[in-house]
N, C-alpha and C positions, 0 to 999 in steps of 0.2 A: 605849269612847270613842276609843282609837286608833286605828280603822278610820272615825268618823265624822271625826277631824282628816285624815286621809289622803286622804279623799273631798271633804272642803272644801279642800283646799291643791289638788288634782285641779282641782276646776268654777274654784277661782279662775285657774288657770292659763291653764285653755281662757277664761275669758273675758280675761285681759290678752291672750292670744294673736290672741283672735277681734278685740276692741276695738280693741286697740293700747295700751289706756291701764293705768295701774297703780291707778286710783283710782277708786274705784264706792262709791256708795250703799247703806246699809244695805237701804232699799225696792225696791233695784233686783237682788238679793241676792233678797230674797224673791220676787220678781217672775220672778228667771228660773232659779234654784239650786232653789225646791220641788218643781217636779218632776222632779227626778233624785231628790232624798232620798225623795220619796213610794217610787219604785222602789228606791234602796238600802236604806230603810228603814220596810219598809210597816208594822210593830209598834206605830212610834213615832210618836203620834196627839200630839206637843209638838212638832213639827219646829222652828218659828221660837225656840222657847227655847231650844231644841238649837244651832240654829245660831249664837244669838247669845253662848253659853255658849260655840264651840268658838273663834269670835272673837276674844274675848275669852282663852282660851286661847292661841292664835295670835298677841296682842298681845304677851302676858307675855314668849311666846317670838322677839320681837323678828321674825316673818314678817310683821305686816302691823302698819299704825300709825293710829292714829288722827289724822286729820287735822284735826277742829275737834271738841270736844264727843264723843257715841256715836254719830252716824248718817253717819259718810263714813269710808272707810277707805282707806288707801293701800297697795298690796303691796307686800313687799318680797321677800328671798328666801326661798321656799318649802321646807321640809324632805319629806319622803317622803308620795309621794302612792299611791293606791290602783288598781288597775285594775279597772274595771266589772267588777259581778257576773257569772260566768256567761259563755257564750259570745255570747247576744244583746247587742247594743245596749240602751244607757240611754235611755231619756228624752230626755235630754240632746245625745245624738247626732245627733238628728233636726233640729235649728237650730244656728246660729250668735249667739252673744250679742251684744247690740250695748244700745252707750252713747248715752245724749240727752246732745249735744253742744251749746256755743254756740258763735256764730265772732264772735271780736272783731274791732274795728272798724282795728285797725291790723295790714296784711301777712294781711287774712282767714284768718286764725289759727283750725283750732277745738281747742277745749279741751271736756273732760268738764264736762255741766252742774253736777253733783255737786262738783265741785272750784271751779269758780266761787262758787256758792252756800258752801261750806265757807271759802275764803277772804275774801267780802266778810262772813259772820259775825265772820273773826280779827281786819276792819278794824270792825266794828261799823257795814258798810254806808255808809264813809265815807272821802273822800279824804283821806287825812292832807297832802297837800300845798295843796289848795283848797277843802276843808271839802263840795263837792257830796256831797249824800246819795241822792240817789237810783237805785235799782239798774240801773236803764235807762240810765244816763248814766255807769256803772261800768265799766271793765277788768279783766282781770288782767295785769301789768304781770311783766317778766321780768327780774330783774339780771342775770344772765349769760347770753345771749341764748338765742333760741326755736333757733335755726337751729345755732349751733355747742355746744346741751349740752342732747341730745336726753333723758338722763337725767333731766335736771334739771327737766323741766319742768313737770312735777306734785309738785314738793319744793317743799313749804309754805314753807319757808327762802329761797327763790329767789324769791316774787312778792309781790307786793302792791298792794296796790287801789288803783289811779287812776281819774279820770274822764277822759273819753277824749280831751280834749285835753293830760292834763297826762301821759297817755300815749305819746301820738303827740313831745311833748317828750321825754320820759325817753328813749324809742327812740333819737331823734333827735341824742341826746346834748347837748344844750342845758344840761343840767343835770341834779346825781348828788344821791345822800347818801354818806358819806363814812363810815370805818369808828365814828365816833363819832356816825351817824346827823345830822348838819347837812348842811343845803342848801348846796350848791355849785352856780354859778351860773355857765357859760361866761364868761371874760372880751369873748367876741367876740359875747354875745347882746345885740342891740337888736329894744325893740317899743315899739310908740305904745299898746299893746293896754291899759288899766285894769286887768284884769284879772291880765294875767299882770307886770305889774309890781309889782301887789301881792302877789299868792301869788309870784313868784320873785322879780325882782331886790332888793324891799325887806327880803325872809328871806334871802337868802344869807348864809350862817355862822350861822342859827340853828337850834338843835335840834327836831329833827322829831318828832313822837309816835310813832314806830314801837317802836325796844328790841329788844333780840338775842332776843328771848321770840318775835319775829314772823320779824325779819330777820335771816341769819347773815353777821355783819358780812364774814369773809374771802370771801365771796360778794363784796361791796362792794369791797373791796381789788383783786381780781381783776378787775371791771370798770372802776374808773378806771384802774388802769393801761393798759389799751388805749385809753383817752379821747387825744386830740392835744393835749390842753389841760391835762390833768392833771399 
């Protein structure tokens, strides 16, 4: 079993490497990982049990995390990995792994489709600031921004799901949540807009549905104090 964690802590490497990204899909695992194992492991006729077993091994040991539910996974730091069988090349060698990505609609942004998908599940597909539900009119939204906390940007802790104008707001610094999760509402924000007077200005200082189980509030902290207004 050691040589098969070794080999998976390996492919996952090469694909954060080849991607960029630390979060990938259960399917996309199977899609691009079996055949290297078919090569390291031509005996074992259960590969996808195997691998979902070595996983979940891999969880325990704090190297990769579950990001919503068992089908999206996050990497973390990898322990000792294996070197391909043999002096030939694997399988594996012959491509470059690659992620289906979405690009959101504020700063054409893209992000792993997997991690989208994984966090409009944590929000139940639904703006916790204007109630829109539907996934096409969704973000993933960033408390500590995209551009200056490169780590951060696939940590579950760090995003949540807006729809896309109450995104382009949140960016925009118009309005926060606050370490105790309430809407905070620029003092200098005016709009004629229906809409955004109701989901902001008439919520300001009220508690938001989110909870540190989604959002980690010192995240929060950390961004309004760069706010001008805060």
């Amino acid at each position: 079993m050691s040589r098969w964690r070794r080999v998976v802590r390996r492919e996952l490497a090469r694909y954060r490497e080849d991607t960029g990204w630390r979060v990938v899909e259960l399917q996309e695992l199977y899609d691009q990982l079996l055949p290297v194992l078919r090569e390291e492991f031509p005996d074992n006729h259960n590969r996808e049990a195997k691998l979902r077993q070595v996983l979940q091994q891999l969880g325990d040991r704090g190297e990769v995390a579950f990001v919503d539910g068992d089908g999206t996974y996050r990497i973390l730091e990898l322990g000792e990995t294996a070197e391909p069988l043999g002096s030939e090349a694997t399988a594996g060698d012959d491509w470059q792994y690659e992620a289906s990505e979405y690009e959101t609609t504020v700063g054409a942004r893209s992000l792993p489709t997997a991690f989208r998908d994984a966090v409009l599940a944590r929000y139940d597909t639904e703006c916790p600031i204007s109630g829109v539900d539907h996934p096409r009119l969704l973000d993933v939204a960033h408390v500590l921004s995209w551009s200056d906390h490169e780590s951060l940007r696939t940590d579950p802790a760090n995003v949540v799901a807006l729809d896309k104008t109450h995104h382009a707001a949140f960016d925009a610094g118009l309005y926060t949540l606050d370490a105790d999760f309430r809407l905070r509402v620029a003092p200098s924000f005016e709009t004629d807009s229906d809409l955004l007077r109701r989901t902001l200005v008439a919520r300001d200082g009220e508690r938001v549905d989110v909870g540190p189980d989604r959002l980690d509030p010192s995240y929060l902290e950390r961004r309004n104090r760069a706010l001008d207004w805060w």
